[in-house]
mmCIF file of the C-alpha atoms, coordinates in Angstrom:
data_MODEL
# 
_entry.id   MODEL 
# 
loop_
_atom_site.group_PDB 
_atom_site.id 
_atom_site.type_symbol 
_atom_site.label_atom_id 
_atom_site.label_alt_id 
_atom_site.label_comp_id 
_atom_site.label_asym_id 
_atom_site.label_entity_id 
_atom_site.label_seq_id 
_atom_site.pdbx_PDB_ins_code 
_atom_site.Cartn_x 
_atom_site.Cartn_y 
_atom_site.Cartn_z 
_atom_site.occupancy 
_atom_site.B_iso_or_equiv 
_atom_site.pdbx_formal_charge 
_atom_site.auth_seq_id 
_atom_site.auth_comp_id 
_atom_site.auth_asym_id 
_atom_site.auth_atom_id 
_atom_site.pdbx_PDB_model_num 
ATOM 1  C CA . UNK A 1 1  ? 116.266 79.127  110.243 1.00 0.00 ? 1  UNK A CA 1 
ATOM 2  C CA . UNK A 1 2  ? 113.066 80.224  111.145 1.00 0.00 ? 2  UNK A CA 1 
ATOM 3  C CA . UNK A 1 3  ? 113.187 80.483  115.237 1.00 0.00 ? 3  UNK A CA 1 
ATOM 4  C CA . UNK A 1 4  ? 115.961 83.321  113.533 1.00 0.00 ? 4  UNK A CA 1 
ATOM 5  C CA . UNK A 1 5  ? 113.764 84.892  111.441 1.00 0.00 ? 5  UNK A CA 1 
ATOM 6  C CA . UNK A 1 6  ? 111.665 84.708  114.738 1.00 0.00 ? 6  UNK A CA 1 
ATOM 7  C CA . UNK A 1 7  ? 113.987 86.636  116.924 1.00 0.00 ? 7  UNK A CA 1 
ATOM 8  C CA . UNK A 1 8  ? 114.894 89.217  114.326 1.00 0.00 ? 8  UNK A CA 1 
ATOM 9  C CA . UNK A 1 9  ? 111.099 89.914  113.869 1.00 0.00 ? 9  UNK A CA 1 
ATOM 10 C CA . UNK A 1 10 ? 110.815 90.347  117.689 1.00 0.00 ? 10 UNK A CA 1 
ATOM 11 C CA . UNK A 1 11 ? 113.605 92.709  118.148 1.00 0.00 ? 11 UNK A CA 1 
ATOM 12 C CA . UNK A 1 12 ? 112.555 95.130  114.940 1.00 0.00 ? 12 UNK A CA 1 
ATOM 13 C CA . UNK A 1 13 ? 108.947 95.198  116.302 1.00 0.00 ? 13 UNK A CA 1 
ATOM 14 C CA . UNK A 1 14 ? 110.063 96.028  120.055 1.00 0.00 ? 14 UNK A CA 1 
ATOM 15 C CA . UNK A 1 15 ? 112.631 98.333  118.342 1.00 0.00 ? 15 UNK A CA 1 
ATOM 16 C CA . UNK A 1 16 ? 109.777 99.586  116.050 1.00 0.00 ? 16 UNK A CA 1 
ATOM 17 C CA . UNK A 1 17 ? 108.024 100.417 119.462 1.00 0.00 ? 17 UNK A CA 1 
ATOM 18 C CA . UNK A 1 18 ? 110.207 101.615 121.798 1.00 0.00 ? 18 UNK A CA 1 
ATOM 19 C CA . UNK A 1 19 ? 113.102 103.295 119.496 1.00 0.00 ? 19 UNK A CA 1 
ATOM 20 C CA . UNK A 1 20 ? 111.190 106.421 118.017 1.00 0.00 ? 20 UNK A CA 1 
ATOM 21 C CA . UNK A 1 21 ? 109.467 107.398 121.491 1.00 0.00 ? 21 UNK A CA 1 
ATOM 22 C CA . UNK A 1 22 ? 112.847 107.533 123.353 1.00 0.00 ? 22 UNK A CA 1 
ATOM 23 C CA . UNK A 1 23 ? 113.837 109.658 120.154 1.00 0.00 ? 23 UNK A CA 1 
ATOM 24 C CA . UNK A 1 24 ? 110.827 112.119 120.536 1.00 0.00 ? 24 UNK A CA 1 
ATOM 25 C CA . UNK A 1 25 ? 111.206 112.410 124.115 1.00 0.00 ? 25 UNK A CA 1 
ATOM 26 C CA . UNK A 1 26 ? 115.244 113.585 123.405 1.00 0.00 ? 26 UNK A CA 1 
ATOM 27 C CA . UNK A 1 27 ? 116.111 110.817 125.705 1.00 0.00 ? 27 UNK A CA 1 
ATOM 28 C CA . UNK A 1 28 ? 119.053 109.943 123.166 1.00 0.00 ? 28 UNK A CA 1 
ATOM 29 C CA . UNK A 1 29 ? 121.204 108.207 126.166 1.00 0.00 ? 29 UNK A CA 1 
ATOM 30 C CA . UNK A 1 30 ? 118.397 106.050 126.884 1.00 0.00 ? 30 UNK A CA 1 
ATOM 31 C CA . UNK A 1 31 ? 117.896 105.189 123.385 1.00 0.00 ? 31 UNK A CA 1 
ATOM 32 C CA . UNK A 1 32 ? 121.578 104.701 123.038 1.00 0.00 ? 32 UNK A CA 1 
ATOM 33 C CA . UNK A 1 33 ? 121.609 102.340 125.664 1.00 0.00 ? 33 UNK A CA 1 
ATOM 34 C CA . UNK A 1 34 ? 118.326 100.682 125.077 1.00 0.00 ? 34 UNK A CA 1 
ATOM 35 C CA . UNK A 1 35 ? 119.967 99.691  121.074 1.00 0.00 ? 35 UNK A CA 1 
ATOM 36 C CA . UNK A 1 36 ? 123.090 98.110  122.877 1.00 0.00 ? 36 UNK A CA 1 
ATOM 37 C CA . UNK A 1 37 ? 121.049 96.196  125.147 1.00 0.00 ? 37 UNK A CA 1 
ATOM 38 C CA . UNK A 1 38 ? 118.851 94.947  121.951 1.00 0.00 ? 38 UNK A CA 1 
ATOM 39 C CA . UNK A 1 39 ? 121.778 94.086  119.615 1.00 0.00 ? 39 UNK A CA 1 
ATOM 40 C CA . UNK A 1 40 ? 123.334 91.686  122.796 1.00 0.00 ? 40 UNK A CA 1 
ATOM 41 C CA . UNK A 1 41 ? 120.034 90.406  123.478 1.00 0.00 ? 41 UNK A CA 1 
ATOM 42 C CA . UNK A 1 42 ? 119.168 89.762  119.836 1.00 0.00 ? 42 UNK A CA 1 
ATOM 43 C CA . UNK A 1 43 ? 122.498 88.071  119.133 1.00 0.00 ? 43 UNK A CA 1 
ATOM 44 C CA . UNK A 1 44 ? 122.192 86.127  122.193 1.00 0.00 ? 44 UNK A CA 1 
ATOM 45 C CA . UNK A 1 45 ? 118.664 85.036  120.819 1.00 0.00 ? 45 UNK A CA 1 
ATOM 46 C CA . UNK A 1 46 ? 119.914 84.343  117.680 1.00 0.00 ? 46 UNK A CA 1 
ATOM 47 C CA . UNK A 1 47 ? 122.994 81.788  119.059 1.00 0.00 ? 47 UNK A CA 1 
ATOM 48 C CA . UNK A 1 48 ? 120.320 80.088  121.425 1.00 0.00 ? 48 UNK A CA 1 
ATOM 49 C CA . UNK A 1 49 ? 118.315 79.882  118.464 1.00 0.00 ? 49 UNK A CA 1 
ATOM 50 C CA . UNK A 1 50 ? 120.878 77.934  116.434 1.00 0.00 ? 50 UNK A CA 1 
ATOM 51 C CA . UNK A 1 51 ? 121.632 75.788  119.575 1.00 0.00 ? 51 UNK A CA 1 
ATOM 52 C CA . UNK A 1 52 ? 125.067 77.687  119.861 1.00 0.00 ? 52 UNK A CA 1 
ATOM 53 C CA . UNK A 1 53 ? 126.593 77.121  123.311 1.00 0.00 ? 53 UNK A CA 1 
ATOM 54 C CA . UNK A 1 54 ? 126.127 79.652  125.449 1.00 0.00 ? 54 UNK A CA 1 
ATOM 55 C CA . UNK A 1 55 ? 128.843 80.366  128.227 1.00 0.00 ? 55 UNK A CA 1 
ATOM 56 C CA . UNK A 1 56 ? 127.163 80.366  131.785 1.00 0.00 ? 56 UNK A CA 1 
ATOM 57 C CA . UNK A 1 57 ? 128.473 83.741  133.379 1.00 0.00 ? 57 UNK A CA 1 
ATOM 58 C CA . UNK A 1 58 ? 128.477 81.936  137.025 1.00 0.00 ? 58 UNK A CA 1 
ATOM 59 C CA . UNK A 1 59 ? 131.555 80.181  135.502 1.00 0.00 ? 59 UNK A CA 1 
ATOM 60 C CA . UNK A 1 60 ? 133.239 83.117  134.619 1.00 0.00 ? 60 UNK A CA 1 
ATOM 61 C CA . UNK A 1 61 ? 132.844 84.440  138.245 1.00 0.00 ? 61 UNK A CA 1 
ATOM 62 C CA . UNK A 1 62 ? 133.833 80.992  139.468 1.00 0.00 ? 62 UNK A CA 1 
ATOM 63 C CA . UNK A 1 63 ? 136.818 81.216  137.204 1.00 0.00 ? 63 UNK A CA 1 
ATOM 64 C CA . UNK A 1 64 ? 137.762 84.780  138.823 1.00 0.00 ? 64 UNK A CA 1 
ATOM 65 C CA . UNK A 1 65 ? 137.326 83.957  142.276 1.00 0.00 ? 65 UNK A CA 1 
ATOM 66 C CA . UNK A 1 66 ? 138.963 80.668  142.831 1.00 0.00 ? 66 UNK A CA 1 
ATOM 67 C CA . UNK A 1 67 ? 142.498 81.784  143.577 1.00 0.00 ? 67 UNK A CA 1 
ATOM 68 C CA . UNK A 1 68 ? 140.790 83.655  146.308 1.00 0.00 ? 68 UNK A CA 1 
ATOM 69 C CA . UNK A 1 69 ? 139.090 81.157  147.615 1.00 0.00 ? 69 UNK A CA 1 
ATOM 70 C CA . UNK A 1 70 ? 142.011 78.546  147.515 1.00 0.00 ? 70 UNK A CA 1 
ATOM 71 C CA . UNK A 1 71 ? 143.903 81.477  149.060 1.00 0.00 ? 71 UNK A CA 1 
ATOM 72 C CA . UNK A 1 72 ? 141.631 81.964  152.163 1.00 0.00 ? 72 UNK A CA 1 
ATOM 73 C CA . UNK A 1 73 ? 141.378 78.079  153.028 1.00 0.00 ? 73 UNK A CA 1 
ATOM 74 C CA . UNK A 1 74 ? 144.735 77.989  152.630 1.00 0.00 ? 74 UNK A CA 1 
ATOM 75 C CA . UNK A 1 75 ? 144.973 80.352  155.776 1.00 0.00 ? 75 UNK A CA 1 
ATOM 76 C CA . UNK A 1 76 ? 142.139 78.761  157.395 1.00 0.00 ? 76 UNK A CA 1 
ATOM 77 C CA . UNK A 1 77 ? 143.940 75.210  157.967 1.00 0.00 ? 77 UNK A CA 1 
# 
């Protein structure tokens, strides 16, 4: 519980930092963007945290692109 209290404390300080400059700057896409980014990154902290498995994305793109590849070599030989 407390490598989550951890991560939490991480993300509100770099959001404590970051957040209000991108406000006074009027950059409101970037700070859109840059809260999205922290919410995945923080959740993604948090399941690592509490030894969650996390899904590698290599598999998803191994997942996608098999039929492909199974298709090619099949016209190869």
């Amino acid at each position: 519980m407390l490598a989550v209290i951890g991560v939490l404390a991480v993300v509100a300080l770099l959001s404590l930092l970051e957040f209000p400059s991108l406000l006074q700057q009027k950059r409101k896409k970037d700070a859109a963007v840059f809260a999205v980014f922290m919410t995945i990154a923080a959740a993604f902290g948090v399941a690592k945290s509490l030894r969650m498995p996390i899904p590698n994305p290599l598999e998803w793109i191994r997942y996608a692109f098999e039929p492909v590849g199974k298709l090619v070599f099949g016209w190869l030989s």
